[in-house]
C-alpha positions as CSV (number, residue, x, y, z in Angstrom):
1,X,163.2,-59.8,56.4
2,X,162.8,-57.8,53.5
3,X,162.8,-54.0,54.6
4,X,160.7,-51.5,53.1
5,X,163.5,-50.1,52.0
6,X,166.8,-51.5,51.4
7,X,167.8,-55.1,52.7
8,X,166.9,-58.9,52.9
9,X,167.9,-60.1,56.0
10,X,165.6,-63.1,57.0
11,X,162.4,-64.7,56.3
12,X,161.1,-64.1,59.5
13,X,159.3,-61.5,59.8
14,X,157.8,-60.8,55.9
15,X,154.4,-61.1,55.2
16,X,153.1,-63.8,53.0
17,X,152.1,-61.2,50.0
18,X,155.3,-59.8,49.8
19,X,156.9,-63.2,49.6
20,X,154.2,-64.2,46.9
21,X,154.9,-61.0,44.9
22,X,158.9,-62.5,45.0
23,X,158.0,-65.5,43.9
24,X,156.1,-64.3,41.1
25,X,158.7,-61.5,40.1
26,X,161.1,-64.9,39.6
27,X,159.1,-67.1,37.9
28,X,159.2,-64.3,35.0
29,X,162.6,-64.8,35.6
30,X,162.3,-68.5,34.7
31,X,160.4,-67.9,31.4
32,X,163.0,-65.1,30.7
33,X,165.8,-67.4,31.7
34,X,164.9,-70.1,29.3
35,X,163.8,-68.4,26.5
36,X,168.1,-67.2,26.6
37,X,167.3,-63.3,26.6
38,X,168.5,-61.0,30.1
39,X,167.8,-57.8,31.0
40,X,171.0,-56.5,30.9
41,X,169.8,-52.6,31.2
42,X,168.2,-53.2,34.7
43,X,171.5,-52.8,36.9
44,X,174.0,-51.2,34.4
45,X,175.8,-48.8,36.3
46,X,175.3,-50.7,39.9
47,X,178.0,-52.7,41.3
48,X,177.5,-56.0,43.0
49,X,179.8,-57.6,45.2
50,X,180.3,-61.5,46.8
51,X,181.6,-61.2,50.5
52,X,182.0,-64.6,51.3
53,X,183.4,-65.7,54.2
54,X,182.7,-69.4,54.0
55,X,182.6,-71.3,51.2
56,X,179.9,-71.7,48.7
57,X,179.6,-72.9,45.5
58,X,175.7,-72.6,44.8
59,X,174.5,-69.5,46.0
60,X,178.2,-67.4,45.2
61,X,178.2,-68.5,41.5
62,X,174.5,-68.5,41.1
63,X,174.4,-64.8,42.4
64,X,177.4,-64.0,40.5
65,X,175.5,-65.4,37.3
66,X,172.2,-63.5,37.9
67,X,173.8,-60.1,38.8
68,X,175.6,-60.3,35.3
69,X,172.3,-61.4,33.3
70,X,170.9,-58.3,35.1
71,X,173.8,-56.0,33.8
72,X,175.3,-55.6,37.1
73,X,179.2,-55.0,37.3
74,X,179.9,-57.9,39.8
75,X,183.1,-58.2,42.1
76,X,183.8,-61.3,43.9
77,X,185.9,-60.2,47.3
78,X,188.3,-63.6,48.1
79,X,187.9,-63.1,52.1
80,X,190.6,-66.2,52.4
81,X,193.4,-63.1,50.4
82,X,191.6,-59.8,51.9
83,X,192.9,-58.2,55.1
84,X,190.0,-59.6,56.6
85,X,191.9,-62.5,56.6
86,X,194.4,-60.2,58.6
87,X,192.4,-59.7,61.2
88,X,190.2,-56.8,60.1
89,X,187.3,-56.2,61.5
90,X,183.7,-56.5,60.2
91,X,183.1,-52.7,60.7
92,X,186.5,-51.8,59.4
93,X,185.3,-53.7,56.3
94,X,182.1,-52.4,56.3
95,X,184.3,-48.7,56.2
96,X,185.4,-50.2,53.3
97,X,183.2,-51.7,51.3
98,X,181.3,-47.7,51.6
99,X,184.2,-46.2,50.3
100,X,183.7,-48.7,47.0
101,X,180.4,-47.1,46.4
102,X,178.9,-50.9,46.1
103,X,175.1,-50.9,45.5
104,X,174.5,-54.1,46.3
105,X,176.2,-56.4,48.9
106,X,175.7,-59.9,49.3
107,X,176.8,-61.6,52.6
108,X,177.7,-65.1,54.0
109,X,179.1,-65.4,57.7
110,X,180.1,-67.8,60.0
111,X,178.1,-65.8,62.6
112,X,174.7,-65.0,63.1
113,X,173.5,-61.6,62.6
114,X,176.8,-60.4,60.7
115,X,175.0,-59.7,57.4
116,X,172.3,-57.6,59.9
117,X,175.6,-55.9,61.7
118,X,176.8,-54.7,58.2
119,X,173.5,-53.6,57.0
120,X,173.5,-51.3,59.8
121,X,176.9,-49.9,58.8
122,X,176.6,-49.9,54.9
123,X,175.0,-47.6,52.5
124,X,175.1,-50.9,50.3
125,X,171.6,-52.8,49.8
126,X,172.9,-56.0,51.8
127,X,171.5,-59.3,51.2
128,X,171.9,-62.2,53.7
129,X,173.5,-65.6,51.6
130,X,173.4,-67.6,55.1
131,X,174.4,-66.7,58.4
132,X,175.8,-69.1,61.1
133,X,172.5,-70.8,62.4
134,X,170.3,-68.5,61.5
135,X,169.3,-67.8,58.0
136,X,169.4,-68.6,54.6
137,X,166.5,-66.3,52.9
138,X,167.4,-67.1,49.4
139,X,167.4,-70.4,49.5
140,X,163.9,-70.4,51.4
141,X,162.2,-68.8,48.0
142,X,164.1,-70.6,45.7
143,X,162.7,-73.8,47.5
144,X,159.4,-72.5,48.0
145,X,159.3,-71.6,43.7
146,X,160.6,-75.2,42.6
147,X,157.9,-76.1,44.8
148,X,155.0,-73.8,43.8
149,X,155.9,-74.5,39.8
150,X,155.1,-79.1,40.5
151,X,152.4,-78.4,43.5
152,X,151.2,-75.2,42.1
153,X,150.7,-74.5,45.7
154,X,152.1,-74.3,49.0
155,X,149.3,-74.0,51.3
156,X,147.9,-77.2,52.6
157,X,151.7,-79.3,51.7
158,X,153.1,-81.2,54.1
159,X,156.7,-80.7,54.2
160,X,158.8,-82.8,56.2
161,X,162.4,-81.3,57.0
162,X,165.0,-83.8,57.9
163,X,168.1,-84.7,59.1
164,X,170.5,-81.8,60.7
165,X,167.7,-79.7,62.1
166,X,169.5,-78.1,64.6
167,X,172.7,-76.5,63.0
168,X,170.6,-75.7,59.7
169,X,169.9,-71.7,58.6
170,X,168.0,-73.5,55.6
171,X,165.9,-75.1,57.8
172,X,164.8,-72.2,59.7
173,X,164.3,-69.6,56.7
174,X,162.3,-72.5,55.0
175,X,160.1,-73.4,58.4
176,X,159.4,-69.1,58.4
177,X,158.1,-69.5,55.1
178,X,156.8,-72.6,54.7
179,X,154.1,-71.6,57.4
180,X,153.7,-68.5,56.5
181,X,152.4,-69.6,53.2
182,X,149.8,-72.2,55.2
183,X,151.9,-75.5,54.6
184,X,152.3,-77.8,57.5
185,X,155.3,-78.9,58.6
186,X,157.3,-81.9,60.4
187,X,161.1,-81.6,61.5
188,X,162.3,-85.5,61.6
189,X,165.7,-86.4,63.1
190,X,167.7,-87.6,65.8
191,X,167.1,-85.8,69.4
192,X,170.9,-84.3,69.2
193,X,170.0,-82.6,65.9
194,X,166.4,-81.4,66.5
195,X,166.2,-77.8,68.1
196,X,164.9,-77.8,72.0
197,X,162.8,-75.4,71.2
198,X,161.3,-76.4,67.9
199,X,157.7,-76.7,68.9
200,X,157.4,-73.0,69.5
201,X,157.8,-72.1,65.8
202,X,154.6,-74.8,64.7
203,X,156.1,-77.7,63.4
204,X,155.6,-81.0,64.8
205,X,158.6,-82.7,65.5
206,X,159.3,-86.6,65.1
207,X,162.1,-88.8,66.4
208,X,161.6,-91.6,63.5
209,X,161.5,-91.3,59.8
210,X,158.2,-93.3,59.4
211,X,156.3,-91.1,61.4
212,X,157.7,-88.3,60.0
213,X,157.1,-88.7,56.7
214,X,153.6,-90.1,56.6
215,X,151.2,-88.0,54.6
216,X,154.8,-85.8,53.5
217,X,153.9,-84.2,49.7
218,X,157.6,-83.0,49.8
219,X,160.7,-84.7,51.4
220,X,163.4,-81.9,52.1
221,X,166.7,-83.7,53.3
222,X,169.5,-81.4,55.2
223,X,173.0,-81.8,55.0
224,X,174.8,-83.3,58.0
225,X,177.0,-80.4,59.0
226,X,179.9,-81.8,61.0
227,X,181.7,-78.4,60.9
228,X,179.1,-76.9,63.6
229,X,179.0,-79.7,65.6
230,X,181.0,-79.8,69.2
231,X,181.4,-83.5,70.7
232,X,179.3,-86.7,69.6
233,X,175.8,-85.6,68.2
234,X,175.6,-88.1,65.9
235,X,176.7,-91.5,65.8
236,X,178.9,-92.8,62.5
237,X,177.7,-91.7,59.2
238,X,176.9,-95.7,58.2
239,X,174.4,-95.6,61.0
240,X,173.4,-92.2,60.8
241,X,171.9,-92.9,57.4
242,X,170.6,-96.2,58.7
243,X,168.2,-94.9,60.6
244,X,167.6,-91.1,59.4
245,X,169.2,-91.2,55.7
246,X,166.7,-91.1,52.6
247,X,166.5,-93.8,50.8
248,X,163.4,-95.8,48.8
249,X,162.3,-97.9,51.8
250,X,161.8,-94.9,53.7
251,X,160.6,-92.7,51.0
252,X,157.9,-95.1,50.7
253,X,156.4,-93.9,54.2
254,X,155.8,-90.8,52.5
255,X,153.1,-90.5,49.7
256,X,153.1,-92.2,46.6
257,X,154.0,-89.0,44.8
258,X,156.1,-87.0,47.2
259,X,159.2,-84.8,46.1
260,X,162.9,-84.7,47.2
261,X,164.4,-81.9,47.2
262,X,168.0,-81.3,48.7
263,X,169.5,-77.7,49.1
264,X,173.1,-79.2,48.7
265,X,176.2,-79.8,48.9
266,X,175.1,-83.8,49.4
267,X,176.6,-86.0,51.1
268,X,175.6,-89.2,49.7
269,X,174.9,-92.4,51.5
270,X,174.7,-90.0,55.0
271,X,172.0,-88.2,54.6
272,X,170.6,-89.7,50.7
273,X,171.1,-92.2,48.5
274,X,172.4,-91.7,45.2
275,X,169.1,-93.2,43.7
276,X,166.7,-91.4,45.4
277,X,169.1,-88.4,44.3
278,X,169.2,-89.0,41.3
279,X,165.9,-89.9,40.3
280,X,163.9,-88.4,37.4
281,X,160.8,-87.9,38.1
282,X,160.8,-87.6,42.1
283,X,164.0,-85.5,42.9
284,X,163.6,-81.6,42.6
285,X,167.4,-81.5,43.1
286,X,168.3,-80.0,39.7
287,X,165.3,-77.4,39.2
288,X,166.3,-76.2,43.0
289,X,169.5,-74.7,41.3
290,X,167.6,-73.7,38.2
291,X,165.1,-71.9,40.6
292,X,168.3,-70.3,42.6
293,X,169.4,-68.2,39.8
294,X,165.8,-66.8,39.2
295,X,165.0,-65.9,42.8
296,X,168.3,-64.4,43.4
297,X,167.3,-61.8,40.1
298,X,164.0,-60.9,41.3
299,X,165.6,-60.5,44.8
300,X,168.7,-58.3,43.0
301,X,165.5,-56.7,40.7
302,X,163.1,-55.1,43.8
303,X,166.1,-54.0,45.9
304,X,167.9,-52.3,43.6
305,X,164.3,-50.9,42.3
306,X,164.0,-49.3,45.9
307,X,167.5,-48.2,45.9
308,X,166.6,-45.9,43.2
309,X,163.7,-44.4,45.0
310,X,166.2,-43.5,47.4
311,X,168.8,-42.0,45.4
């Protein structure tokens, strides 16, 4: 969660006006976005750096890109060249990274709970970019904004969350806040993928896409993550997508007006089809990236606020 002080961690855990005050911090951060001005005076003199030690594309470049329109001085740390690489360990890095005199620290691990591990270890403001299976913070508000700006709510959305369930840290974070914020929520995939213990957190869960999405407001596919999976979970991709892929016959179970949305990489024809994708007026797709950027400088904006109180 957001700590009083100094970190972002996980949604679980934050209250729902904190996370509305985030959300409102960023969509300032939209108008200011579009309008092509930055702040550029808000984090001059603090340094920002990209520990990454699994790929991204989204979230690295769209932090990079709102640390600079903040002013920030921002270092992206290859961990594929560092001596992490060299069999370092996480504390030794964390050593490290506090003799650099960083500010701000944002974190991607394979493992759960390494972003909370350095947080405990850094003087650095550390920022969880996805963790193993457990969170992905960011991309929670960022969803929850490009969904608040069409719906102008949350509360009282149904939000149905499917595909790859079980090995998904977006799925999670969004779940936390999604209920949090008094939407209801269905988790819609094949047994293998659905957590066993998925009922405890409130959603209801469904085993067949037209269930699932009846009454859905918002359709939030997942990415079939074949890198975390051990043995056969799934069967082949063709049939995977027969049966729990997006496409317009099944969006039809949902309501005439519901909303994709897709935190990406996709994988099309597994988990989506390329029309449904791509469509203009019912995929939220494009304005989930837009909204990445925005969340991720209100998020850089309060912590490094706070680190100032500190100082």
């Amino acid at each position: 969660m957001l700590t009083p002080n100094r970190h972002l961690l996980q949604i679980e855990g934050m209250h729902p006006p904190e996370i509305s005050a985030l959300l409102d911090l960023a969509e300032s951060y939209v108008l200011l976005n579009r309008s092509g001005t930055t702040q550029r005076d808000l984090l001059r003199g603090r340094t920002l750096i990209n520990l990454f030690f699994e790929d991204s594309t989204r979230t690295r470049t769209s932090f990079e890109i709102a640390g600079k329109r903040l002013g920030a001085d921002v270092v992206n740390m290859s961990v594929a060249n560092s001596s992490v690489n060299k069999g370092e360990t996480l504390l030794d890095t964390a050593a490290t990274l506090n003799a650099m005199n960083c500010d701000l620290l944002v974190v991607r691990h394979g493992q759960s709970g390494a972003p909370a591990l350095l947080a405990q270890k850094v003087e650095a403001s550390v920022i969880n970019a996805g963790d193993g299976t457990h969170e992905h913070p960011t991309q929670a508000l960022l969803d929850a904004l490009t969904i608040r700006r069409r719906r102008g709510r949350l509360e009282g959305l149904v939000v149905a969350i499917c595909g790859d369930v079980l090995h998904s840290r977006v799925a999670r974070s969004n779940i936390h806040l999604l209920l949090a914020l008094g939407s209801r929520v269905h988790i819609v995939g094949p047994v293998t993928l659905i957590p066993t213990d998925a009922a405890r957190l409130g959603v209801t869960v469904f085993h067949d896409m037209k269930a699932g999405l009846a009454g859905a407001d918002i359709v939030m596919m997942l990415r079939l993550q074949k890198e975390r999976m051990t043995g056969g979970l799934v069967p082949s991709a063709r049939e995977f997508f027969r049966f729990w892929g997006l496409d317009a016959e099944k969006l039809a179970f949902a309501k005439p007006d519901a909303l994709v949305m897709h935190p990406g990489p996709m994988n099309r024809g597994v988990e989506i089809a390329s029309d449904v994708a791509d469509d203009p007026i019912r995929s939220l797709i494009k304005e989930q990236v837009e909204m990445g950027v925005a969340v991720r400088m209100a998020v850089l904006d309060v912590l490094s606020r706070r680190a100032k109180r500190n100082d």
